[in-house]
N, C-alpha and C positions, 0 to 999 in steps of 0.2 A: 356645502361640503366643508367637514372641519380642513383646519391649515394641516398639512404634514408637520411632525415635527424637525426636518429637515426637508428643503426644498431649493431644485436649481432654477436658475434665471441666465439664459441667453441674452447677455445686453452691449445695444450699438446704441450709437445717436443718430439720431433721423432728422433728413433735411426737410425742412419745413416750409410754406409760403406768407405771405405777407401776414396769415391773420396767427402763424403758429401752428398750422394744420400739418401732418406729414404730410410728403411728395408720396405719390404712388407712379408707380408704372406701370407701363400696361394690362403685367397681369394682376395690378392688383397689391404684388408685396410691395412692402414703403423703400424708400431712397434710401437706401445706407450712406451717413456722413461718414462716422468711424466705428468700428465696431470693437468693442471692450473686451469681452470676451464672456467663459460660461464660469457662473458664481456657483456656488454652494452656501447655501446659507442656513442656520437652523434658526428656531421661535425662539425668543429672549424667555427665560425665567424671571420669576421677581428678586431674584439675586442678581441677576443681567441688567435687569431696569435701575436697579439700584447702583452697580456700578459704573453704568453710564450715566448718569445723572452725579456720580462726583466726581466721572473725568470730565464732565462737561463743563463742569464746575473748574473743574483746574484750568481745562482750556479757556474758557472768558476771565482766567485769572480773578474769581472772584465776585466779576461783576453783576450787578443785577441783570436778569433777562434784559428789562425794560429801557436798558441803559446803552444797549447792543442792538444793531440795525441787523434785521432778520438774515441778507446773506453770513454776516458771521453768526450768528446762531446756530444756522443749520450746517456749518461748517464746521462752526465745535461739535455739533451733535454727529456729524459723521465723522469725525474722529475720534468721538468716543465710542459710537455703534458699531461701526464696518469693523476694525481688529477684535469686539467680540464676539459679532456672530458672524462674520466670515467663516467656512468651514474650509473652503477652497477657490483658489483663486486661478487668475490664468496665471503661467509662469513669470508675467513681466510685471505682474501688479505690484506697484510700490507706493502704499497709500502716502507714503512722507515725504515721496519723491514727484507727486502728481503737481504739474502746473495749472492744469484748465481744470479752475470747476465745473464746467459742462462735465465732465469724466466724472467725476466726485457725487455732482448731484445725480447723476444717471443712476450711480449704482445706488446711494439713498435709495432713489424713488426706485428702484426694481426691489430691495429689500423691505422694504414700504408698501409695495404692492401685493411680494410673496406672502408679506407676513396678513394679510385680508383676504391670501388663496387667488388674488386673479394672477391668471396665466404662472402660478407657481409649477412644477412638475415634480412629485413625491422623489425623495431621492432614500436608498435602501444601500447604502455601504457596509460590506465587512466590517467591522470592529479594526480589524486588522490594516485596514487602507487608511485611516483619520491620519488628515494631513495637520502639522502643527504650523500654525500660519502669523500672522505680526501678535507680536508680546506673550507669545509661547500659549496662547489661549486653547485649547483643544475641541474640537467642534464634536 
């Protein structure tokens, strides 16, 4: 099934056991640690890739990938990714205000996910409803 070119993602964090596994309960749904909230996201263009790729550049200041221990990589990279394909966020999302990376990497990998189609959910907005979300990007 192609990706939607917009697509939302329901994201929490889930509590896990010794090996990383989620917690389930009885009936089955997993453990909610915290729950983030519901995203909007659309598929990057190769004008998108390109400009994430020199804000990421700005965020490691420079530096070589190689030179950088993988959690700040992916930490630059979701700083450069999330304010451009964010379409919509929950009300309290403040990506510059976020302390736990668990939060930060959740929604990466749910944007990460949407964008390979699993558990994406085709999203069809008015023209009229597009929210303008961090750096005045428009989804």
């Amino acid at each position: 099934m192609p990706v939607p070119e917009k697509f939302s993602k329901f994201i929490a964090i889930y509590e896990t056991d010794s090996t990383g596994q989620p917690l389930t309960k009885p009936d089955g749904s997993k453990v909610v640690k915290k729950e983030i909230g519901l995203f909007i996201f659309r598929k990057p263009t190769v004008r998108d890739e390109m400009d994430i790729g020199v804000q990421r550049s700005i965020n490691l200041k420079g530096r070589p990938v190689a030179e950088v221990d993988s959690a700040t990589f992916l930490l630059a990279d979701a700083f450069a990714r999330l304010p451009i394909l964010t379409v919509q966020a929950p009300p309290d999302w403040k990506l510059e205000e976020i302390a736990d990376g668990e939060v930060i990497m959740a929604v990466l990998n749910a944007l990460a996910e949407g964008e390979t189609g699993e558990g994406a959910q085709p999203v069809a907005e008015p023209e009229s409803e597009r929210k303008v979300v961090a750096h005045g990007r428009r989804g």
